[in-house]
C-alpha positions as CSV (number, residue, x, y, z in Angstrom):
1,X,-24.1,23.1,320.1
2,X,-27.2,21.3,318.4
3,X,-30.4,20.7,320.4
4,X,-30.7,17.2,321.6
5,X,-33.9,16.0,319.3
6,X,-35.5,13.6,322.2
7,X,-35.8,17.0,324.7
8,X,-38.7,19.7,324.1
9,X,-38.5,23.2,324.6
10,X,-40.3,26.4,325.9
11,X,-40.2,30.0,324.4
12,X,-38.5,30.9,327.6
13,X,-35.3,29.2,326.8
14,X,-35.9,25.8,329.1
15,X,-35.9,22.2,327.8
16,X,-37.7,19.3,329.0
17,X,-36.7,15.5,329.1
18,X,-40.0,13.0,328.5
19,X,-41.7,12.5,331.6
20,X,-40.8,8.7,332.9
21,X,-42.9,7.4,335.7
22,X,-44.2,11.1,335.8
23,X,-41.2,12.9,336.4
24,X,-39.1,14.9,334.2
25,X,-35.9,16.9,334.1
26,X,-35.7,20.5,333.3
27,X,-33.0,22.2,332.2
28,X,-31.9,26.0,330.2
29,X,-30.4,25.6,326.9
30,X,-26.8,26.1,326.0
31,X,-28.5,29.0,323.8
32,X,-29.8,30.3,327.0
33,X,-27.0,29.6,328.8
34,X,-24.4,31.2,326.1
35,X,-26.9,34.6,326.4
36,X,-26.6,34.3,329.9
37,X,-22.4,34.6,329.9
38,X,-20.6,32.8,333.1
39,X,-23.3,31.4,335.9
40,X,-22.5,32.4,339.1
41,X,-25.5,31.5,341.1
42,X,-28.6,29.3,341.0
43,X,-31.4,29.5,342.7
44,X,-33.3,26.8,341.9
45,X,-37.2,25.2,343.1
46,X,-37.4,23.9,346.4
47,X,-38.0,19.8,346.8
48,X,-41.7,19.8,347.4
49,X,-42.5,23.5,345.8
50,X,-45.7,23.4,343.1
51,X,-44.1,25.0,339.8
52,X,-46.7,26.1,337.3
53,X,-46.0,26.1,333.6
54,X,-45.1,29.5,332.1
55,X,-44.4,31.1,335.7
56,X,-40.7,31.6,337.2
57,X,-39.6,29.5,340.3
58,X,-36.7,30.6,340.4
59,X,-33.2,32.4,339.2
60,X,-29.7,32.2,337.4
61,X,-27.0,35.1,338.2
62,X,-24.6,35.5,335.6
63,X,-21.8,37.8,335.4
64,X,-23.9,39.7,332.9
65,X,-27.1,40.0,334.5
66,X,-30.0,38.4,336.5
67,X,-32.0,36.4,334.6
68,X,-35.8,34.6,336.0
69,X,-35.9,30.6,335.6
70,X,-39.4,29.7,334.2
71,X,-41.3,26.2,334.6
72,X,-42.3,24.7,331.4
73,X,-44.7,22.7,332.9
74,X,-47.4,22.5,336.2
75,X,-46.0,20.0,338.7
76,X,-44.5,19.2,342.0
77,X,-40.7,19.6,342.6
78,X,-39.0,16.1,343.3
79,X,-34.9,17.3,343.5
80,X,-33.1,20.0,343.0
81,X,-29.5,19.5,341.4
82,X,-27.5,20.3,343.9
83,X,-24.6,19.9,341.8
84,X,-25.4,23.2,340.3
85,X,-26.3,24.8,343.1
86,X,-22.5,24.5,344.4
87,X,-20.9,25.0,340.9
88,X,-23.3,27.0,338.7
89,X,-20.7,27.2,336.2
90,X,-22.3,23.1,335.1
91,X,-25.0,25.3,333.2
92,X,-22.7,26.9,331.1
93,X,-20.3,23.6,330.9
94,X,-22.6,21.0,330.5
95,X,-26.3,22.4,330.1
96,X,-27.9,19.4,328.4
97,X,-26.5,17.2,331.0
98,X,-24.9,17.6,334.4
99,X,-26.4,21.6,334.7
100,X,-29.9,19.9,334.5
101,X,-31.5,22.4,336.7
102,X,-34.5,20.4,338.4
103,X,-37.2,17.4,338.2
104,X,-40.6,17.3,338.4
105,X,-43.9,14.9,338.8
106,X,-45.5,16.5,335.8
107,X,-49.3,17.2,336.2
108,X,-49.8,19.5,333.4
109,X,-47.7,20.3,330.3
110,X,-48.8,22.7,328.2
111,X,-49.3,21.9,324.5
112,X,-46.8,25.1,323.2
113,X,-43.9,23.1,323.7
114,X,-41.5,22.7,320.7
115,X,-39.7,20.2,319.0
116,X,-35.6,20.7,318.7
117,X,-36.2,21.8,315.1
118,X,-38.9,24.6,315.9
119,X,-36.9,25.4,318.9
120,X,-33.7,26.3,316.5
121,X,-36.1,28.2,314.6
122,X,-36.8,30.5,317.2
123,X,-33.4,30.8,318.3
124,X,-32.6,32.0,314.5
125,X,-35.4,34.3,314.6
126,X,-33.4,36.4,317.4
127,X,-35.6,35.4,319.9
């Protein structure tokens, strides 16, 4: 599965959709998501929670492992998908699109974000 170009991506495996009126969508990739295995469970940022860019605010249970959900950017936390709260399994399905993970008023985004090309690049790199 390719990278959608218009999204941007963190080192940490999330992507990010341009911020419109100041709030954006954040989700894991299906890179991430295929590392992960099967999602069982999400635990995702609490409507009104501050996330901060680079720190975890939250987790996704896999039938693998445990793995920390990081915030690629500072903000406050306006919805959580609850979609994928009652059928994790949307990350693995659908992670571009319906397993969106959260939104946020952005306050802050930090400038390490990468495009869909550098972000393949990492991913090929065996990071």
């Amino acid at each position: 599965m390719s990278n959608p170009q218009q999204l941007r991506y963190s080192k940490e495996h999330e992507w990010l959709s341009a911020a419109e009126d100041g709030v954006a969508t954040v989700g894991i990739t299906a890179f991430a998501a295929n590392a992960l295995g099967d999602v069982v469970y999400a635990q995702l940022p609490a409507v009104g929670d501050t996330v901060t860019a680079g720190e975890t605010c939250g987790e996704l249970e896999s039938t693998k492992s445990v793995s920390d959900l990081y915030s690629p950017v500072t903000g406050e936390v306006v919805e959580a998908n609850q979609d994928v709260v009652d059928d994790p399994a949307l990350v693995n399905s659908a992670p571009f699109e319906g397993g969106w993970l959260f939104k946020v008023r952005v306050s802050e985004e930090p400038e390490d974000l990468l495009s869909a090309a550098e972000y393949e690049q990492l991913t090929l790199s065996g990071n």
